[in-house]
C-alpha positions in Angstrom: 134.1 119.8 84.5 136.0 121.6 81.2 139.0 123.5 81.5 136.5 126.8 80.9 135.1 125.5 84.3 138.5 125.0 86.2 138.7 128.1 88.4 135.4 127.6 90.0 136.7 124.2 90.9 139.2 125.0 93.1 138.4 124.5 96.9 140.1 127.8 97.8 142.7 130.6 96.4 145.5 128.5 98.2 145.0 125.3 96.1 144.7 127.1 92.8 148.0 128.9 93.5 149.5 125.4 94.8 148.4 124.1 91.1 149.7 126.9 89.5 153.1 127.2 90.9 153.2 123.0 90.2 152.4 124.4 86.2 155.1 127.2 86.2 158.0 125.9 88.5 157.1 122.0 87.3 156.0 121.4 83.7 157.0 125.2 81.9 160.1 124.9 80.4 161.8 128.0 78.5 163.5 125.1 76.3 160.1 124.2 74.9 158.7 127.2 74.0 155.3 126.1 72.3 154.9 123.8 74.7 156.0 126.2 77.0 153.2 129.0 75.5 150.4 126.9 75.7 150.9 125.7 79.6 151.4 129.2 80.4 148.0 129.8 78.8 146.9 127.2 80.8 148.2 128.6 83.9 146.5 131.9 83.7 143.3 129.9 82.6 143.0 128.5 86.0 142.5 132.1 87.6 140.1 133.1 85.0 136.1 132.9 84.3 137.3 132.6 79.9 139.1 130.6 78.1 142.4 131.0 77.1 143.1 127.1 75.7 141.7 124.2 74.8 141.6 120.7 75.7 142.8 120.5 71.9 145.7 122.8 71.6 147.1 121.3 75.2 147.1 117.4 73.6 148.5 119.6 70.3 151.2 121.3 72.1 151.8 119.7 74.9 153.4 116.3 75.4 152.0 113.3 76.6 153.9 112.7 79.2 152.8 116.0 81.3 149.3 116.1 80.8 149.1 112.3 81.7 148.3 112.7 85.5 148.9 109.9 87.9 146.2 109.0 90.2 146.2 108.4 94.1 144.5 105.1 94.4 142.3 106.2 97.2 141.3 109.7 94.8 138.0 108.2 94.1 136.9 106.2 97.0 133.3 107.2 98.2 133.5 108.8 101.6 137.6 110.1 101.4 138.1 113.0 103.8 139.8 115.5 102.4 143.2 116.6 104.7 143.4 120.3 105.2 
């Protein structure tokens, strides 16, 4: 999946918002504004069919430390059931 992809990945309207609001209230900080910029774009990326940034400009602009994403161990175990 790209980013261009992202907001047909989303299991419904609820989880993209949850992901957004993690973006805006979490990782966008007024302090930073390139960085700042760019995850913004991002954010409105996720609602959208186009793309608004890159893969690129995100590893550009964005540090390290908040696009690395930890993962739940059990994220990729065959058969997980997904809570609701």
């Amino acid at each position: 999946m790209t980013l261009t992809d992202l907001s047909y990945g989303f299991r419904d309207d609820d989880q993209r918002r949850r992901v957004q609001a993690v973006i805006h209230d979490r990782l966008a900080d007024d302090r930073e504004p390139q960085e700042c910029r760019y995850l913004m774009r991002f954010w409105w990326q996720l609602g959208m069919p186009y793309r608004e940034v890159s893969l690129a400009q995100l590893s550009l602009n964005v540090r390290k430390s908040k696009l690395d994403v930890p993962r739940h161990p059990d994220a990729c175990r065959p058969g997980r059931i997904e809570a609701r």
